[in-house]
N, C-alpha and C positions, 0 to 999 in steps of 0.2 A: 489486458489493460495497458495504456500507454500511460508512459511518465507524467504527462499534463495532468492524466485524467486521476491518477496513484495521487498526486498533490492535492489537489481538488478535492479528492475524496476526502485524505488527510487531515484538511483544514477542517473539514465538515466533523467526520467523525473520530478520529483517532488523537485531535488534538488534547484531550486531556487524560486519555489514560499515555499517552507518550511524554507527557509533563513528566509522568512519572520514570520514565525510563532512557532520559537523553544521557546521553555520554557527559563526563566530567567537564565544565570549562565552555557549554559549548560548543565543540570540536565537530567539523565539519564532516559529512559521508565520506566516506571515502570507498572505489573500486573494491578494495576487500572486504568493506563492511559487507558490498552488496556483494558480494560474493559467496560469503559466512552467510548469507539470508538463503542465497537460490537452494546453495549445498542444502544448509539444513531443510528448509521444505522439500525440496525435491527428493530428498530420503527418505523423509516419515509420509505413507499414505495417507494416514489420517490431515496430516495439516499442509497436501497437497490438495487433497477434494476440499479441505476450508478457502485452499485458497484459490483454489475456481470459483466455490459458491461464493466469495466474495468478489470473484472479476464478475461472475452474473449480478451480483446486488449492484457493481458500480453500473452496471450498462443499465440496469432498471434506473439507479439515483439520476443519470443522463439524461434519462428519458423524461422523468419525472420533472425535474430542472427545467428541461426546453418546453414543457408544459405549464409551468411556475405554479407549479402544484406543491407548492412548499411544506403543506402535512405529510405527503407523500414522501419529500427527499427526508424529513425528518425522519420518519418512522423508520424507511431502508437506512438512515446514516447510524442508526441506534443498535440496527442489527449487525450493521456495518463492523462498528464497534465493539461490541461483543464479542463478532468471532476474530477479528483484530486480535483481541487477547489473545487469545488459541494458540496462534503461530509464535509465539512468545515475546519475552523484552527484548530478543534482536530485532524483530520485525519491527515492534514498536519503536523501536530508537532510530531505526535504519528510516521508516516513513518520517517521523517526526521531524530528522537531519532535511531528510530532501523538500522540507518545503521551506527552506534557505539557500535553496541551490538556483541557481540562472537555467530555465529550462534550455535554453540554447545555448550549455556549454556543450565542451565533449566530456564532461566527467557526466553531466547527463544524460546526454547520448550514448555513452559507455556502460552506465548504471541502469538506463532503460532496455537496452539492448539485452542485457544479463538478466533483467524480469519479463522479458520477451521470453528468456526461454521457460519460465516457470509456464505462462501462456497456453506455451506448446504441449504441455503437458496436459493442460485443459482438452486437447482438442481430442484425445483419445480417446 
């Protein structure tokens, strides 16, 4: 999944259980957050396969969207959401931060790059 599309989804599905989970103050992502995210998923198996089945739900929710099949994005945004949980409150606080981020910085570009590799791990 790319950075744009991690946002997007975000806003769709992950924005209110990440209500729950944002950093004190606000406090913007930052390079180690995402960092603290890849490490931990890319450790635990179980919530590496969560989070491929979740880059599969976003490419279905894409699909769905450029159909403007709106029951559709709904239905995948819910499941979206659910296994969101899974990955735990860093994942959730780390999406939640990035959908205040300028997709066209370099801390985006640097933060996307580092959920590229989780990706790579999908393709095994």
């Amino acid at each position: 999944m790319n950075l744009k599309l991690i946002v997007a989804i975000a806003a769709i599905a992950a924005a209110p259980a990440g209500a729950q989970a944002q950093k004190p103050g606000g406090a913007k992502v930052t390079k180690a957050d995402a960092q603290k995210v890849v490490q931990m998923i890319s450790a635990d198996k179980t919530k590496t396969q969560t989070y491929c089945d979740m880059a599969k739900l976003g490419d279905e929710i894409e699909q769905a969207d450029q159909k403007k099949d709106n029951k559709k994005v709904d239905e995948l945004a819910q499941k979206l959401d659910a296994m969101s949980k899974q990955l735990g409150p860093e994942y959730l606080a780390l999406i939640d931060s990035l959908q205040g981020i300028d997709p066209n910085s370099k801390d985006a570009d640097d933060i996307g790059a580092m959920l590229d590799g989780l990706d790579k791990l999908c393709a095994k």
